[in-house]
C-alpha positions in Angstrom: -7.0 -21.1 -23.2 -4.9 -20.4 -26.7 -3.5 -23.3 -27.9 -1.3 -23.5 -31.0 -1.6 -25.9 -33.9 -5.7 -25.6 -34.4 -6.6 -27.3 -30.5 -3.9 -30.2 -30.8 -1.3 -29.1 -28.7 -1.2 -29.7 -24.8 0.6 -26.2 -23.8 -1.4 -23.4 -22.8 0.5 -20.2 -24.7 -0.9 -17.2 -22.4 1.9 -17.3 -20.6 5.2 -16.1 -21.2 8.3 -18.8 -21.1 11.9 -18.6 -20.3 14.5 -19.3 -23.6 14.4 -22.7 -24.8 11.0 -23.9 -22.5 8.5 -24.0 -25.9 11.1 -26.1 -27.3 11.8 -28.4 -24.7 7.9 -28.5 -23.7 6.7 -29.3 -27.4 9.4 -31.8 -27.2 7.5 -34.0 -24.9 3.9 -33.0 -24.9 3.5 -36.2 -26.9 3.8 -38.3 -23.6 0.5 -39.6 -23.7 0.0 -39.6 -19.3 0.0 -35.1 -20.6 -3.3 -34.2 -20.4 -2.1 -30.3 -20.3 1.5 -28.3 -19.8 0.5 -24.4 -18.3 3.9 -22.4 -17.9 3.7 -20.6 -14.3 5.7 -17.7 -12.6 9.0 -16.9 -14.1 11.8 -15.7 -11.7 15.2 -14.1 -12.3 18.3 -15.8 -10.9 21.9 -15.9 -10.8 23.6 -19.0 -12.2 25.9 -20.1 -15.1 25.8 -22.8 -17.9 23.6 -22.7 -21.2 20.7 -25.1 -22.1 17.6 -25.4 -19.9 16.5 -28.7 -17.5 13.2 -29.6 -15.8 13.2 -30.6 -12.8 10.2 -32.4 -10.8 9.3 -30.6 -7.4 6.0 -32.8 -6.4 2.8 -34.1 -6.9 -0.2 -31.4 -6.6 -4.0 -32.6 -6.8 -4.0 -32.3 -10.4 -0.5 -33.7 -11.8 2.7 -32.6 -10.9 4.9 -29.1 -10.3 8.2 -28.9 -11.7 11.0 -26.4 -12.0 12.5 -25.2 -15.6 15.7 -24.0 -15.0 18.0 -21.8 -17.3 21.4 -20.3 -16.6 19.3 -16.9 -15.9 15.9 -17.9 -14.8 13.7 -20.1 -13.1 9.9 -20.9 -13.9 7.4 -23.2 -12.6 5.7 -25.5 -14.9 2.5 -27.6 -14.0 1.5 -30.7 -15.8 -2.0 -31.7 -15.5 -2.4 -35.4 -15.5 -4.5 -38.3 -14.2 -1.3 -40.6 -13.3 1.2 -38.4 -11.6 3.9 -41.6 -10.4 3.9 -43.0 -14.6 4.4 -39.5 -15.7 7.0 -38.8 -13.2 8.8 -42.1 -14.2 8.7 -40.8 -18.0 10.3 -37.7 -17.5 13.0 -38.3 -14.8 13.4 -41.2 -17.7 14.3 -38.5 -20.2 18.2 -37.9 -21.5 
């Protein structure tokens, strides 16, 4: 796994990301129920608006899935974690 910042950070950077997903991901890796943040499959879509939003899908055996959606793409994001319901609480808890 490469990780930036000498091991601290929670994101696994082999991955590509769509615009503005480091930002927003370094944003909250801090949430201490984050145990690891690995960027999935990116896919191209057609939309409209600026910015980029997360979006929780579900639960999976090891955290959670969600969605990071930009005016122009979609990727899936998983978050490893050993309480999926407090995390999910945290982030639809975000502005």
């Amino acid at each position: 796994m490469k990780y930036r910042k000498s091991g601290r950070s929670k994101i696994k950077y082999e991955h590509g990301m769509i615009d503005g997903l480091r930002d927003l991901l370094e944003s909250i890796e801090h949430i201490e129920e984050i145990v690891s943040i690995i960027p999935g499959v990116i896919k191209p879509v057609r939309g409209s608006g600026s910015g980029i939003r997360l979006e929780v899908k579900y639960p999976t055996q090891t955290g959670i899935k969600l969605l990071a959606k930009s005016s122009t793409s979609v990727q899936e994001v998983f978050m490893v974690t050993k309480d999926a319901d407090a995390l999910i609480e945290k982030l639809k808890a975000l502005p």
